[in-house]
KEMI-757642 format. One record per residue: x, z, y of N, C-alpha, C in turn; residue in three letters. Coordinates in steps of 0.2 Angstrom, whole numbers, plus 5000, padded with zeros to 4 digits. Each point is the difference from the previous one (the first is absolute). Example, Ala and Ser with C-alpha at 12.3 -4.5 7.8 and 13.67 -1.06 7.14 Angstrom:
506650394972499650005006500450005006Ala499849965005500450015006499650035005Ser
***
This chain:
491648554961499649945002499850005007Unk499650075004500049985005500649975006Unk500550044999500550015003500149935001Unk500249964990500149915004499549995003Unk499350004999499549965006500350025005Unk500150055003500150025008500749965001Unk500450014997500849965001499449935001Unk500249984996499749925000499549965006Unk499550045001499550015007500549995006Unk500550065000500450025005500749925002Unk500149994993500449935002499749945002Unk499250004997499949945003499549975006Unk500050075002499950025007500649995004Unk500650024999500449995005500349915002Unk499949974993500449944999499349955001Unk500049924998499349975002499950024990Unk499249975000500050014994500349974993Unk500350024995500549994996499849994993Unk499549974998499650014992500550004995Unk500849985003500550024993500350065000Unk499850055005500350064999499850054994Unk500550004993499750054996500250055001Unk499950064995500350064999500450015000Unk500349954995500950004998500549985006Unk499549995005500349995006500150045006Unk499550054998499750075004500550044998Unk500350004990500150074999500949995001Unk500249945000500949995000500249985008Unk499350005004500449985006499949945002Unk500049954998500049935000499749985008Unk499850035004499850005010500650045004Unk499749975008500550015002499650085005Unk499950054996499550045005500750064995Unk500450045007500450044999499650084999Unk499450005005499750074998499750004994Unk499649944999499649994993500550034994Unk500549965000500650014995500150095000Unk500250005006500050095000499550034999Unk499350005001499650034994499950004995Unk499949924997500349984991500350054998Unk500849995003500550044997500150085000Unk499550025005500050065000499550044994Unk499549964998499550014995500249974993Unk500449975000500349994994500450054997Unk500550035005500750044997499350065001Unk499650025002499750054999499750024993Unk499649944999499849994992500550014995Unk500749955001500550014997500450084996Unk499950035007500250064999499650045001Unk499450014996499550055001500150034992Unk500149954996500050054995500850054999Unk500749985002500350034999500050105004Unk499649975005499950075006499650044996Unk499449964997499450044998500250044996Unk500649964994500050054994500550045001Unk500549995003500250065004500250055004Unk499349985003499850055002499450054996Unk499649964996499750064994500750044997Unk500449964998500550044995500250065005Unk500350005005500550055003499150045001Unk499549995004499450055000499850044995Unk500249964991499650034995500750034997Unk500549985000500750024994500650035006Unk499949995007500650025003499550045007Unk500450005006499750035004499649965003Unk499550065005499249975002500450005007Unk500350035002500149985008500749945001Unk500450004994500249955000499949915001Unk499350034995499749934999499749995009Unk499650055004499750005007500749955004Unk500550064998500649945007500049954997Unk500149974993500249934999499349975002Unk499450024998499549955000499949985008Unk500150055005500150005007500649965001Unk500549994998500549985003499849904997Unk499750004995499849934998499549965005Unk499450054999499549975006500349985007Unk500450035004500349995006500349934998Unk500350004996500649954997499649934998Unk499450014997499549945002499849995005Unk499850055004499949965008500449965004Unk500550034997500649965004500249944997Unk499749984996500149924996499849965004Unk499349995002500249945004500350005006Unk500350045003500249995008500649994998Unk500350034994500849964997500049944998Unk499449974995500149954998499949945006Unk499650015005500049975005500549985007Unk500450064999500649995002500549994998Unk500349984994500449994997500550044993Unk500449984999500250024993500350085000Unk500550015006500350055002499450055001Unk499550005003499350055002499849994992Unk499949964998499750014992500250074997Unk500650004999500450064999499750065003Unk499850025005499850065002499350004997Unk499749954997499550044996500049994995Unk500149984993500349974995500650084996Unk500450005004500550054998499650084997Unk499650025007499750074998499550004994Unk499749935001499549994995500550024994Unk500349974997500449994993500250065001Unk500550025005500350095000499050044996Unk499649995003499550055000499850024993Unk500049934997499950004992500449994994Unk500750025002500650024996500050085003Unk499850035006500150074999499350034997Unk499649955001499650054993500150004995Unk500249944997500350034993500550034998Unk500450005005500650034999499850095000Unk499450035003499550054999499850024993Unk499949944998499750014991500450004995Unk500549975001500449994994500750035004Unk500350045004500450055001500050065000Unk
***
């Protein structure tokens, strides 16, 4: 909830004032603000992908290896950081952060169940 007020705040500060700007505006992009968009979308594929990290990284911590789970969980964090500065710059840069992530949590399961 905060996060929209501040987006919101944030757009209609930079533009004149816009009383038709919704949510559904804020959360698909509907502006033309490319950093905005690369924070949205940064915090979106975050949220998106928090549960499959989280549970596998319990599973490989509690059913597989515990220092296993450290490089993957390591190797994911990095690999978030690096989302927006991919997504920012384009599709090919996406991929350097996107890929490790998805590597990080198929080799923790692959930890559990191998």
């Amino acid at each position: 909830w905060l996060y929209s007020v501040l987006v919101k705040k944030h757009l209609l500060k930079k533009t004149k004032y816009d009383p038709k700007v919704k949510g559904f505006d804020i959360k698909y992009g509907h502006y033309n603000d490319k950093k905005l968009l690369t924070v949205n979308r940064a915090l979106g594929n975050a949220m998106e992908q928090m549960m499959p990290f989280l549970g596998s990284l319990w599973l490989c911590a509690v059913f597989g290896d515990v220092d296993a789970a450290i490089f993957g969980g390591n190797i994911y964090v990095l690999s978030r950081a690096f989302y927006p500065i991919g997504f920012y710059m384009g599709s090919p840069y996406l991929l350097f952060s996107t890929g490790p992530g998805y590597f990080s949590i198929i080799y923790m399961l692959s930890k559990v169940f191998m």
